[in-house]
N, C-alpha and C positions, 0 to 999 in steps of 0.2 A: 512707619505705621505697620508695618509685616510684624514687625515686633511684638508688637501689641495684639494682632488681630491671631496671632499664632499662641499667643499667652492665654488667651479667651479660649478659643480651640480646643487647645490641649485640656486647661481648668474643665470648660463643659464636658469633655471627651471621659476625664478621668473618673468625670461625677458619676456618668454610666455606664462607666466600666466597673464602679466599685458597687451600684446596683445590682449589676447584673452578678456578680460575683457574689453579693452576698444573698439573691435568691437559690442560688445554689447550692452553697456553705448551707442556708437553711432546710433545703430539703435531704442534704446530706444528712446532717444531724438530725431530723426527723425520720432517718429512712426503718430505723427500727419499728414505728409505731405507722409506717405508711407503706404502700407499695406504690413504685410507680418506673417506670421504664425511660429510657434516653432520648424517646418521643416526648414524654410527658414534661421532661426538663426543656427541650426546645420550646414546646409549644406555650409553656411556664414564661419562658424569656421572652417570645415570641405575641406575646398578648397582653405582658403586663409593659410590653415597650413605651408604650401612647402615656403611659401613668409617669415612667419613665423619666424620659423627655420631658414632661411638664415639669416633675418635683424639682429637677435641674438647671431648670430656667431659675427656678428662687434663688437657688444660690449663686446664680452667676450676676444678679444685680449689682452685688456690692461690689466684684471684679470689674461689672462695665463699666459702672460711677470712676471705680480709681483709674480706671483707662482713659475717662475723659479728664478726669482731672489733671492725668500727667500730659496730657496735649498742651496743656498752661503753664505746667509748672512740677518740677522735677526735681525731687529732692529724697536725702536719705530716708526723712518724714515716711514719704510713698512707700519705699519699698518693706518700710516697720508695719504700716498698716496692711502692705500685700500679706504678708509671713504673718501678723496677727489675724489675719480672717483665714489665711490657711489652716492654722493652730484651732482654730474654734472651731468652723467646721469639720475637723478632723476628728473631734472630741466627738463632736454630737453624732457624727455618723457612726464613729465605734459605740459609743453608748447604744443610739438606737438600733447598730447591727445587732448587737450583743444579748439586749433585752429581749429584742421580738425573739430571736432563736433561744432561748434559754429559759422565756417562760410560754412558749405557744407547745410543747410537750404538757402542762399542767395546768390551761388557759385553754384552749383549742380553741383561741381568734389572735387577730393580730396586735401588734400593741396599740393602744392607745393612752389616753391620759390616765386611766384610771388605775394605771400602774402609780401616779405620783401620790396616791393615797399612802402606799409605805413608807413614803420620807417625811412624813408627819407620826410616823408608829415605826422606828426602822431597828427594832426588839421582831416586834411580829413580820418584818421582811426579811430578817434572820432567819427567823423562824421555820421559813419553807426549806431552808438549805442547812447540812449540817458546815461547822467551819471548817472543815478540810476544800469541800468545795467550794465556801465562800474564796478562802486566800488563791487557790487556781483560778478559779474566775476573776479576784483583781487580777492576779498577774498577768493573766491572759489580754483583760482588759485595757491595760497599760502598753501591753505591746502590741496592743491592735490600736491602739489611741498613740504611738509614736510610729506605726507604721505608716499608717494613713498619713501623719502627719509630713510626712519625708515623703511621699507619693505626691502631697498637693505643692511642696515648697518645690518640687521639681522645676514649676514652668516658671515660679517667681526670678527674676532677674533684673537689673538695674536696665530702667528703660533711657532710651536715649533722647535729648529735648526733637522736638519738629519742626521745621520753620513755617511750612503750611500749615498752619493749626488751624482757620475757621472752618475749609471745607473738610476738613478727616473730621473735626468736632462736632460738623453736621450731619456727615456718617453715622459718627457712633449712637448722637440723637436722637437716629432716628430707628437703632436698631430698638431703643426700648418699649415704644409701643409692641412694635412687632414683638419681643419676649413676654408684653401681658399679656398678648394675644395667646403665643404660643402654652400661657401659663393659664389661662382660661381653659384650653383645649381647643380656641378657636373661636370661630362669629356665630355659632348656632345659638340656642335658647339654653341648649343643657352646657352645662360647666364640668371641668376636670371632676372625677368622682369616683370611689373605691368600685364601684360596680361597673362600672366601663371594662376591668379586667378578666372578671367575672365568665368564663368560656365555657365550664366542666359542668357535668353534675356532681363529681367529687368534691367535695365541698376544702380538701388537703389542698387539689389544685389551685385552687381558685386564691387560697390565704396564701399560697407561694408567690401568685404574682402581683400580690399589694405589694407596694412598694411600702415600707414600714414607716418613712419618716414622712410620708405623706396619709398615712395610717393614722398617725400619732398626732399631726400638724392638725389634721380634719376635726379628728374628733374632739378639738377644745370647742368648735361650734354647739354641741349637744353638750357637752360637759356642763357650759358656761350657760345653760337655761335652765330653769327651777320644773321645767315642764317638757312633757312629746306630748308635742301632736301630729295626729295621723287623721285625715279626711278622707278615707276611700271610696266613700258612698253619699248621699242625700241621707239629711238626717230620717226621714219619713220610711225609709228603705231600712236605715240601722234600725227603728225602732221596731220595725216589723219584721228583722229577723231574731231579734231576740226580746220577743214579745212575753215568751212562755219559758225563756231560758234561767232567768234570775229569780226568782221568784222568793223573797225574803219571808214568806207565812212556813210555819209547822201546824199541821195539821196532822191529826191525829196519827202521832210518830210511833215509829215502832217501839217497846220501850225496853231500853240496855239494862237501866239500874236497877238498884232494889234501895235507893236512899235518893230523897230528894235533895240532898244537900251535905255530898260527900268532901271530903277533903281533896285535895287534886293536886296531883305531882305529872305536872306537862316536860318532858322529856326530849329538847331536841337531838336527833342524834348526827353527827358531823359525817357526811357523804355516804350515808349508809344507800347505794342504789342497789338494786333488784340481783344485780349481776354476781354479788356477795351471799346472796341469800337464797331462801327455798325458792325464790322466782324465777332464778336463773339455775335450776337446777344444782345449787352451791350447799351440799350439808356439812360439809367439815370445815366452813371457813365461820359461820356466827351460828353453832349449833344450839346454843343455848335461847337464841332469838326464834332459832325455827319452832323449837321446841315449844317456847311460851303464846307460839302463834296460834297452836292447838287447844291451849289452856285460857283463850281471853277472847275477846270482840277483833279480829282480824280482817280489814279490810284491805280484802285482798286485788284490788283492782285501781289502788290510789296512785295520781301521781304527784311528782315536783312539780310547780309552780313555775320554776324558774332555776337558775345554775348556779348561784353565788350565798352563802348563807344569810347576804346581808337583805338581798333580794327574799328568800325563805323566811327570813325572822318575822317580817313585814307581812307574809303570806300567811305565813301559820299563825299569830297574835292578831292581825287585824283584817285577815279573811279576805283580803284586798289583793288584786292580780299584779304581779309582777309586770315592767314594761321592759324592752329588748336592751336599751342602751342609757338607761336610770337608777338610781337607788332610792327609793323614796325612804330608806332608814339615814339617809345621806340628807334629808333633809325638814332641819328638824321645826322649820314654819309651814311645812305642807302636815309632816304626819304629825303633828301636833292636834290636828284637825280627827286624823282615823279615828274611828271607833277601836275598841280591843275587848280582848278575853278578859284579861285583869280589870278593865275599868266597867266592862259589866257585871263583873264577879263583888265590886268593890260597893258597886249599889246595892247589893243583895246582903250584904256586911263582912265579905273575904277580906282577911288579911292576906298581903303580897307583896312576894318576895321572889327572889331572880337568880343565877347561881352560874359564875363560870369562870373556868382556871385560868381564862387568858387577859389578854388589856383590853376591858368593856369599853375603852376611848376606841379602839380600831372601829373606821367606818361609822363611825356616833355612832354605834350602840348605846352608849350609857345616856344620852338624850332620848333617843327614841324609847327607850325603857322606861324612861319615868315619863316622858310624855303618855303610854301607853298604860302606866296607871301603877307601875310597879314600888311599891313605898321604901324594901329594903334590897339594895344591890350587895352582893358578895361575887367578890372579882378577885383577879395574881395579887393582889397588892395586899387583901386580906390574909394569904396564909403565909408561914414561917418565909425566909428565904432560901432553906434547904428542898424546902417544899416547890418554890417558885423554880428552881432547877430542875425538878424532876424532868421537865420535856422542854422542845425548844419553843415550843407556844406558851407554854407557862405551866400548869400546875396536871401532871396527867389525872387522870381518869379514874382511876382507883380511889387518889385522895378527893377527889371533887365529887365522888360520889358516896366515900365514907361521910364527908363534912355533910352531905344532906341526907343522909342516913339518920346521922345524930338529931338534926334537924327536927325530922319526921316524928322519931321517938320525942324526941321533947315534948310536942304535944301532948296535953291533958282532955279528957272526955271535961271537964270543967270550964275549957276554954269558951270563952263567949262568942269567939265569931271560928267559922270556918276559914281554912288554909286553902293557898292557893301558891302552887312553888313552881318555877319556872325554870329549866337546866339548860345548858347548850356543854354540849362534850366538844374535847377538842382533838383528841390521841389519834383519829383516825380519820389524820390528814396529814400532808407530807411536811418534812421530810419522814413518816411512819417513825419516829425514836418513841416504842416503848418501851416498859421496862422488864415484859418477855419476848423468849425467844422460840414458839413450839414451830411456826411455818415457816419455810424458808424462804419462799415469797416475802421481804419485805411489807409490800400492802397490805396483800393477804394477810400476815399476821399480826399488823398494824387492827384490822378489821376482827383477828378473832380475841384479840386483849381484849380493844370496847367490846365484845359480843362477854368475853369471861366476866367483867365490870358489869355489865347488864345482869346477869344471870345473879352473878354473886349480892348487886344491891335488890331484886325482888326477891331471893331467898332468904335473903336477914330482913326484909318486911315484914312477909309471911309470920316470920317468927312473932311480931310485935301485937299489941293489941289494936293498934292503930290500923291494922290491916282492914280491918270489919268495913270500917268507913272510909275506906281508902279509892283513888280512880287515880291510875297513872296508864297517861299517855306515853306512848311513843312514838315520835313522829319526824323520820329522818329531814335533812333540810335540800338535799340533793344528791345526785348523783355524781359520780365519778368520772373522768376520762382516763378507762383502765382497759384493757383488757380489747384493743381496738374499736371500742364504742365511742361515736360522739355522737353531736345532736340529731343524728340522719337516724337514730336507731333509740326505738321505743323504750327499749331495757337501761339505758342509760335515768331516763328521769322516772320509769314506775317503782314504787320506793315500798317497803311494809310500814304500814303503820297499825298500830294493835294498842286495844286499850283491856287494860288488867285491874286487879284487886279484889279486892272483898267488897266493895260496891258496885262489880256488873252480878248481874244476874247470873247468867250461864255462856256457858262457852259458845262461840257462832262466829260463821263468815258471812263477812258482808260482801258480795261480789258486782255492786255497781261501779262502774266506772266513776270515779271521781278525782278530782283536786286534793291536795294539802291545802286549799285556801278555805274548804268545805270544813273542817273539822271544825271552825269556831261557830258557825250555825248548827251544826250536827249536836256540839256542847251543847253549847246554850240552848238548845231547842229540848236536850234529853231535859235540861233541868228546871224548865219549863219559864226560861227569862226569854223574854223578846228580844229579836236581834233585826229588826227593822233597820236599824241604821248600818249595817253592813250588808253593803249594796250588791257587793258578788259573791258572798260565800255561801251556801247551799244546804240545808240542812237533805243528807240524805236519805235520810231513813223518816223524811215525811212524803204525805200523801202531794206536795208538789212537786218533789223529784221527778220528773218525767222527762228531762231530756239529759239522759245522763252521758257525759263530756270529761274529755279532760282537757284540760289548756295548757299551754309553757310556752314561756318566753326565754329566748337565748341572744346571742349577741347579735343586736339587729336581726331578730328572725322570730319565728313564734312556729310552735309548732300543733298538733291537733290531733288526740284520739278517742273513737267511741267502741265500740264494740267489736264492730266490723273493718274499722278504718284507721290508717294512720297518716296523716300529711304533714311535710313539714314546707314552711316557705320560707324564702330568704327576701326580706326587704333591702339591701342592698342591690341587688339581682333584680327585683322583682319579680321572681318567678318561683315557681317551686320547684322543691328539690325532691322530694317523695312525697306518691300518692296523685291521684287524680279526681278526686271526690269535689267537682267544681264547688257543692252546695257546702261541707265543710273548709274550704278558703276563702270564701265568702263570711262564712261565720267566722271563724276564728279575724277576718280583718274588721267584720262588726264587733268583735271585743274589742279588741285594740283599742277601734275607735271612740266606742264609748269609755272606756277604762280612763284612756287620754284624757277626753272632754271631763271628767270625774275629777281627774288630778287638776284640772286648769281654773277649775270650779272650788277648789280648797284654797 
């Protein structure tokens, strides 16, 4: 029986040894973009122990089972099944080492499922890395997946039979309750859970002491639901804090245009955050954007929505708030239900269309686009495949914005119905392969290509007739983790967005604080169609704007700014992490929770 109970030991021993090892390995590797001292690594190990111990116990089930089973009965059999659960957990621990440290530099949380979106699209998981680093990261992979694995076949050994087998059998028994126990966290109400780790207000800290395959194990719970919900309050309470907050009327709006019914070229642009631009005091990185900020409707106090573009798409077409650990572009029997820009453009008689260099399947895009009212999609698969080379997302930014160039100009003054064109850029996002070279910053010059491609497609407009009747938005989809900014810091999600052409009136800054989800009421409202059915988006340049906000949702967390104030709060935690404005944490969990209740209701 020593045999056995020293085989368990070690097995459980090794499991948090190779934990504790790889929260290390990860802040190693993160130590570029973090600061943090030889305290911070203890007290990292030292607090995410409890998560630990638990995730440890799962894996030690299938060892205890074969310990009981050899108290019976001892054969080669056993020791192929010992050495095959070594081998498999060895795999997934290298995997999940690997992942979480590898994409929490261009993610800033930890992993979870929604990493297995790229092996349904594994072109655009390519995509983030060039192949030099792909092939060292397998190798790498490989040898941390035969490492591990020779670490666990350590304690495997041929066991010897027992002659006392019922009382050692009623032993081991009886250790399994005790390991749910221990896999629970224990007999209280609350249950093992990422925020038990949770110590810092450094938000770095805190993701170093998830344990990652219990990271990743959790979050199929919220994966695997069509829906969040959040109850923070009485509903009598939510409704009376945001009584005066939403408010779907325009009333007598300021007015931008000089046509009621211009043509509209909507423009998303890929991570375009503040920190690049005139907001972050940036003029040589998108000089061309700063420049066109002077020359069009600039509103200068907008933010992101949200962190992920698929989250953004959703925000900027159908005015609707992003939620912290959901895609509602992810699902195409809820936002089938959204209202959208296109589909109120198309009652009005727009023709609509959509435009983007990479695989419109990534994340359903290409569903949620034609749910959303889009009639013609142009995607990678429409251009040459010399073309489809250009980048490793698919087709850069030059060509995707010649092709709706050409577009633009085709229109005839004859045409029957008004144009409505919809873009998403993709060049300025990693791994940055464009196809110049002016900054030596990688990003950065990743960032001033799309700003050259900007400049370059409104100056060849200009030139056309089509300009007269023309409204192009620009309207980046989020921010960056660049430059030591994450969700703790305001400049990461306030974004430029600027509308141009020969149908605004005259140059002006708009300085209310607002949303990207605001822009489709702010539309529709300049063009005088009702947007009643989009329930949080804002038109702001009417005489209901009166409590002007920003919102954003990040990975389980949301954050809140108004003029004066910035908070952000971590629902994991429970608590916040900047700012102390009780009456705005209040509010921003009244969105939440109405937002929620909104999706549960589609």
């Amino acid at each position: 029986m020593r045999q056995r109970i020293l085989y368990l030991l070690r097995t459980y021993g090794l499991i948090i040894l190779l934990f504790l090892l790889a929260k290390v390995v990860f802040m190693g590797v993160n130590s570029g973009s973090h600061t943090f001292t030889l305290d911070d690594i203890a007290d990292v190990l030292r607090h995410g122990l409890t998560l630990d111990l638990s995730t440890g116990l799962y894996f030690l089930i299938v060892p205890l089972l074969l310990t009981i089973v050899s108290i019976w009965n001892v054969g080669r059999w056993l020791l192929l099944a010992m050495r095959l659960w070594a081998v498999v957990v060895a795999v997934a621990f290298a995997l999940a080492f690997a992942a979480d440290t590898a994409l929490y530099p261009h993610w800033g949380f930890k992993l979870d499922a929604s990493c297995l979106q790229y092996l349904t699209t594994p072109q655009a998981a390519a995509a983030s890395i060039s192949w030099g680093w792909l092939l060292i990261g397998l190798i790498g992979l490989i040898g941390l997946m035969g490492l591990i694995s020779l670490l666990f076949l350590w304690p495997v050994c041929p066991l010897a039979p027992l002659r006392r087998k019922w009382p050692y059998g009623a032993l081991c028994l009886a250790l399994i309750p005790l390991i749910f126990v221990g896999i629970r966290g224990g007999v209280d109400e609350s249950t093992t859970n990422i925020g038990q780790v949770y110590y810092s207000q450094t938000p770095f800290l805190n993701h170093s002491a998830v344990n990652p395959v219990f990271s990743f194990l959790s979050s199929f719970e919220s994966t695997a639901r069509s829906d969040e919900s959040y109850n923070f309050m009485a509903g009598d309470e939510c409704q009376r804090l945001l009584e005066d907050v939403f408010d779907t009327r325009t009333l007598a709006p300021d007015t931008l245009l000089r046509t009621p019914r211009p043509d509209i070229l909507l423009v998303m642009l890929e991570s375009v955050g503040g920190q690049f631009t005139r907001i972050g005091g940036k003029d040589h990185i998108m000089p061309h954007l700063n420049r066109l900020c002077d020359e069009g409707v600039y509103f200068s106090q907008c933010y992101a929505n949200s962190f992920r573009t698929d989250r953004a798409t959703v925000s900027i077409w159908s005015g609707h708030l992003a939620f912290p650990t959901l895609s509602l572009q992810k699902l195409p029997q809820k936002n089938s239900t959204l209202p959208s820009i296109a589909h109120s453009l198309k009652r009005v008689g727009y023709d609509t269309h959509f435009y983007y260099g990479g695989d419109i399947n990534f994340t359903k895009m290409k569903s949620y686009l034609i749910n959303a009212g889009f009639e013609g999609l142009t995607s990678k698969s429409d251009f040459t495949r010399s073309e489809q080379r250009t980048a490793q997302w698919g087709v850069c930014d030059s060509i995707l914005f010649d092709r709706v160039f050409r577009h633009v100009k085709s229109w005839k003054q004859t045409d029957k119905n008004p144009h409505l064109i919809g873009v998403l850029s993709l060049s300025s996002h990693e791994p940055w392969d464009v196809p110049t070279h002016v900054l030596d910053d990688p990003v950065e010059n990743a960032f001033h290509y799309l700003d050259r491609c900007i400049g370059h497609l409104i100056d060849q407009l200009r030139q056309t007739p089509q300009w007269d009747n023309l409204l192009v938005l620009l309207i980046p989809d989020h921010g960056v983790q660049y430059g030591g900014l994450d969700e703790t810091s305001a400049l990461k999600m306030h974004i430029p967005v600027l509308w141009l052409g020969g149908a605004v009136g005259e140059p002006r800054q708009v300085d209310a604080v607002c949303n990207q989800s605001d822009q489709a009421a702010t539309l529709l409202g300049q063009l005088g169609i009702p947007h009643d059915d989009f329930p949080f988006s804002r038109d702001v340049l009417s005489r209901t704007y009166t409590r002007p906000f920003a919102y954003h949702t990040f990975n389980n967390g949301f954050s809140l700014v108004d003029s004066t104030h910035f908070i952000v709060y971590d629902l994991t935690a429970e608590r916040p992490l900047v700012g102390t404005d009780a009456g705005l944490f209040r509010l921003g969990k009244a969105i939440l929770q109405r937002s929620s209740e909104d999706l549960a209701r589609r």
